[in-house]
C-alpha positions in Angstrom: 0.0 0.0 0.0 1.2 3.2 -1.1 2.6 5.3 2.4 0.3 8.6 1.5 -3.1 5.8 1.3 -1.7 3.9 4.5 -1.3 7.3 6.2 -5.0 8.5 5.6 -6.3 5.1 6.4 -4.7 5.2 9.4 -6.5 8.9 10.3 -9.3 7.2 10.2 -8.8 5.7 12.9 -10.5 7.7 16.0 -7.9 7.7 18.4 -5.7 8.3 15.3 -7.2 11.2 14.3 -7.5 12.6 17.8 -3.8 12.7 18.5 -3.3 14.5 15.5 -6.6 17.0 16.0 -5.0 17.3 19.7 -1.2 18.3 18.0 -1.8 20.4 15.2 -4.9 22.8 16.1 -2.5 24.9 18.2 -0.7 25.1 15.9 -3.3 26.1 13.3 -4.6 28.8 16.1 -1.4 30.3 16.5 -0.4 30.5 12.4 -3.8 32.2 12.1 -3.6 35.0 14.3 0.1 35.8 13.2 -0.7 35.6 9.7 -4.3 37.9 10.6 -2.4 40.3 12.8 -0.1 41.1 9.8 -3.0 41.3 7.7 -5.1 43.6 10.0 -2.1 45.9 10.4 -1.2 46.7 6.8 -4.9 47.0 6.2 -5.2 49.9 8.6 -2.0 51.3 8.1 0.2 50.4 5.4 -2.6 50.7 2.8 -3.9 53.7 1.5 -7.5 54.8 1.2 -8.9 54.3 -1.4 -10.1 57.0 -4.2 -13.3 56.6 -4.6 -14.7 54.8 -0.8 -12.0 56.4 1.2 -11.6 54.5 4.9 -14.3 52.3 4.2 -13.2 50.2 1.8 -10.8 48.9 4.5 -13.8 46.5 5.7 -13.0 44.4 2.5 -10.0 42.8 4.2 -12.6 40.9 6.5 -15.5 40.9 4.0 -14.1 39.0 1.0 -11.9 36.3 2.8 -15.2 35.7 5.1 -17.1 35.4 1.8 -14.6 32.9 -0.2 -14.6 30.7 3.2 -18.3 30.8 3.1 -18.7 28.9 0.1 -15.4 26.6 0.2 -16.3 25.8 3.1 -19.9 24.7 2.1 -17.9 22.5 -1.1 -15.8 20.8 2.0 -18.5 19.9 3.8 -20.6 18.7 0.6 -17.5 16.9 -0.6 -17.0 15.2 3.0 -20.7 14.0 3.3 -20.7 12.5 -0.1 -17.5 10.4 0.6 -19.5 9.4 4.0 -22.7 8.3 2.3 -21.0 6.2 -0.3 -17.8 5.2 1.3 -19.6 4.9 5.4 -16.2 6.6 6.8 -17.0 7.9 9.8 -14.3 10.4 10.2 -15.9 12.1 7.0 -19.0 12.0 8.6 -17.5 13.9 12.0 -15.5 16.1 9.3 -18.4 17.5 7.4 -20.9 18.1 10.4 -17.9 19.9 12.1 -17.6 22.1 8.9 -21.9 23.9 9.1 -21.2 25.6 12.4 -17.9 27.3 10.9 -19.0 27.7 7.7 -22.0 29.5 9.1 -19.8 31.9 11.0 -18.2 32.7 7.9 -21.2 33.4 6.1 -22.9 35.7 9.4 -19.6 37.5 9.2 -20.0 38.1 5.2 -23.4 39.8 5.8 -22.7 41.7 8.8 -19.6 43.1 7.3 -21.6 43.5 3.9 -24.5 45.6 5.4 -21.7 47.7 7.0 -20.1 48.3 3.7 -23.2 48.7 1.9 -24.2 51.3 4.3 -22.8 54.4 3.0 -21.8 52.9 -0.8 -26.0 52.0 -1.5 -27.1 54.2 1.2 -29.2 51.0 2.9 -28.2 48.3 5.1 -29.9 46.1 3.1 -31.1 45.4 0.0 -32.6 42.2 -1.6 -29.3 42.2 -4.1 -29.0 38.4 -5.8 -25.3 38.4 -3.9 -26.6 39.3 -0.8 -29.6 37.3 -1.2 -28.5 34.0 -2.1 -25.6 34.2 0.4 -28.3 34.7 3.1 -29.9 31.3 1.5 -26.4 29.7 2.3 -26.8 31.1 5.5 -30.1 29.0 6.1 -28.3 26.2 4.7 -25.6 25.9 7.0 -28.2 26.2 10.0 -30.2 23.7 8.4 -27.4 21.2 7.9 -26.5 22.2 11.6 -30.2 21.9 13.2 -30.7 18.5 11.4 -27.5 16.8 12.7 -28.7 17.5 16.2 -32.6 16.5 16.1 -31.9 13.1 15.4 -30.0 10.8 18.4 -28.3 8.4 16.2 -25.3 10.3 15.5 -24.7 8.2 11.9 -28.5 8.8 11.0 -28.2 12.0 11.6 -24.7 12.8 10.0 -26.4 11.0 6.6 -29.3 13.0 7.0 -27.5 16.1 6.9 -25.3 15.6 4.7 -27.6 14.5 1.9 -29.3 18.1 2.7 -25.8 19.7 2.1 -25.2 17.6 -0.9 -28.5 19.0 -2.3 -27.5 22.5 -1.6 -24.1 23.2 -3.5 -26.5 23.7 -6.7 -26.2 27.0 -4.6 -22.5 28.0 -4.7 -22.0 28.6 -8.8 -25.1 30.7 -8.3 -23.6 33.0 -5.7 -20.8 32.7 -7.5 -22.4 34.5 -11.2 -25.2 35.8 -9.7 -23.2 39.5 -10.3 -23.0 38.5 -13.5 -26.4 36.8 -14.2 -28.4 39.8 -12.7 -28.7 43.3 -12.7 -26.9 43.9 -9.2 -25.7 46.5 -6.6 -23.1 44.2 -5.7 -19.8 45.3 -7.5 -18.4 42.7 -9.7 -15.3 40.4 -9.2 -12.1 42.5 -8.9 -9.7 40.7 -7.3 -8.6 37.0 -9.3 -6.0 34.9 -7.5 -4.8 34.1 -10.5 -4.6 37.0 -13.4 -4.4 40.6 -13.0 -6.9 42.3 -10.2 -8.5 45.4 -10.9 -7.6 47.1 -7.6 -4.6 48.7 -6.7 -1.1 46.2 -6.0 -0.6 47.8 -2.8 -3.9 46.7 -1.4 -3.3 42.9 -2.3 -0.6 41.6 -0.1 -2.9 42.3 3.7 -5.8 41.1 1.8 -3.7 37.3 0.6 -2.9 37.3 4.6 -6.2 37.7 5.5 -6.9 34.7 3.2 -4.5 32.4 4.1 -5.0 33.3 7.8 -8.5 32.6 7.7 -7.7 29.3 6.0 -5.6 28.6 8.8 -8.0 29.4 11.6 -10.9 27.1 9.5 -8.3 24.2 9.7 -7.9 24.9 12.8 -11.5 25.0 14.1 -12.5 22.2 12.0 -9.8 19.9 14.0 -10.6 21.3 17.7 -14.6 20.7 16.9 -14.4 16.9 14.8 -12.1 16.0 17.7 -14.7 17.1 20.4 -17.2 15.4 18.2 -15.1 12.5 18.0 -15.0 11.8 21.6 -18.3 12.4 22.6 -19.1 9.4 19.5 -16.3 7.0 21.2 -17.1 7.6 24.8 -16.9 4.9 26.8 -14.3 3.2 24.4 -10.9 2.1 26.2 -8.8 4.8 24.7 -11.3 7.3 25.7 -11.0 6.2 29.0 -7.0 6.1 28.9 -6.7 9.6 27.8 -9.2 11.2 30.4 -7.1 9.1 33.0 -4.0 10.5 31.1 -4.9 13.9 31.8 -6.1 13.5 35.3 
């Protein structure tokens, strides 16, 4: 067996997978914040305002990095429950359930931030805007994936359950994605690419890529520290379960 394939089989393993949950979401934490403090700095400081928004813009370095996370994070989870339904891992199962409460963080924090923004550029905090609109769909998506899990008591019912409904609701993402494009909208169109030239300003680009990758981090980071917790409240009572909470008495 190839050593990568032995290597993920052998995460599958619960205690497995908690020892390495237990050693590298620290480390996950920690990256994040250094990475985001950087970020936050050159946001405030380093870059200038911009011509047309002035201060305001600034709220983009937590806006757009919240809004990519909102749908990858919904792909994740979509991509982990379909591996559980046809494969039965369990660890997918944990990994995909642990992804809706994070994801719907992300996705609160895109609106918030988006109202704030939109508040003096459209002169509402709101407005039924096909960006803003379906993204508050995803919203309800996440909390539906998230309220399902937890109404039914058999965990493995209720992971399959859920993640059929989040399976079902990635039709969503390409229409969040194009909906600027598809509609007449507010919303301004795509001006920053990862890859290919971005319409705003260089010197904005490098706090905003650290806000990226640092909320990438923190994600990794939360996604280990909750499938763990979730992880040990599925193998209580097991022996190694027992062991560790002996181990740290």
């Amino acid at each position: 067996m190839n050593s990568v394939v032995r290597w993920f089989h052998q995460l599958g393993s619960p205690p497995t997978f908690d020892r390495f949950a237990a050693r590298w979401a620290p480390w996950a934490y920690g990256s994040a914040l250094l990475v985001m403090a950087y970020g936050i700095w050159a946001a405030l400081f380093q870059v200038p305002a911009d011509y047309q928004q002035g201060d305001s813009f600034r709220i983009l370095y937590i806006h757009v990095p919240s809004a990519w996370m909102s749908m990858a994070i919904y792909a994740l989870m979509a991509i982990y429950a379909a591996i559980a339904l046809i494969w039965r891992i369990k660890l997918c199962e944990i990994l995909a359930m642990a992804c809706a409460p994070i994801g719907a963080a992300f996705t609160l924090i895109t609106l918030a931030t988006g109202s704030i923004w939109g508040r003096p550029m459209w002169g509402t905090w709101w407005d039924w805007d096909p960006r803003l609109t379906t993204e508050l769909i995803l919203l309800f998506l996440y909390l539906g994936v998230t309220g399902l899990y937890h109404a039914i008591d058999d965990r493995r019912a209720a992971a399959r359950a859920a993640g059929l409904l989040a399976i079902v609701g990635v039709v969503l993402l390409p229409v969040i994605r194009y909906s600027v494009v598809w509609w007449n909208s507010l919303h301004q169109g795509q001006t920053i690419r990862l890859l290919g030239e971005s319409s705003i300003d260089a010197s904005m680009l490098p706090p905003l890529f650290a806000m990226i990758i640092g909320t990438k981090l923190w994600f990794i980071g939360s996604l280990l520290a909750r499938a763990r917790a979730d992880n040990l409240r599925r193998e209580f009572g097991k022996d190694w379960v027992r062991t560790l909470a002996e181990t740290r008495r």
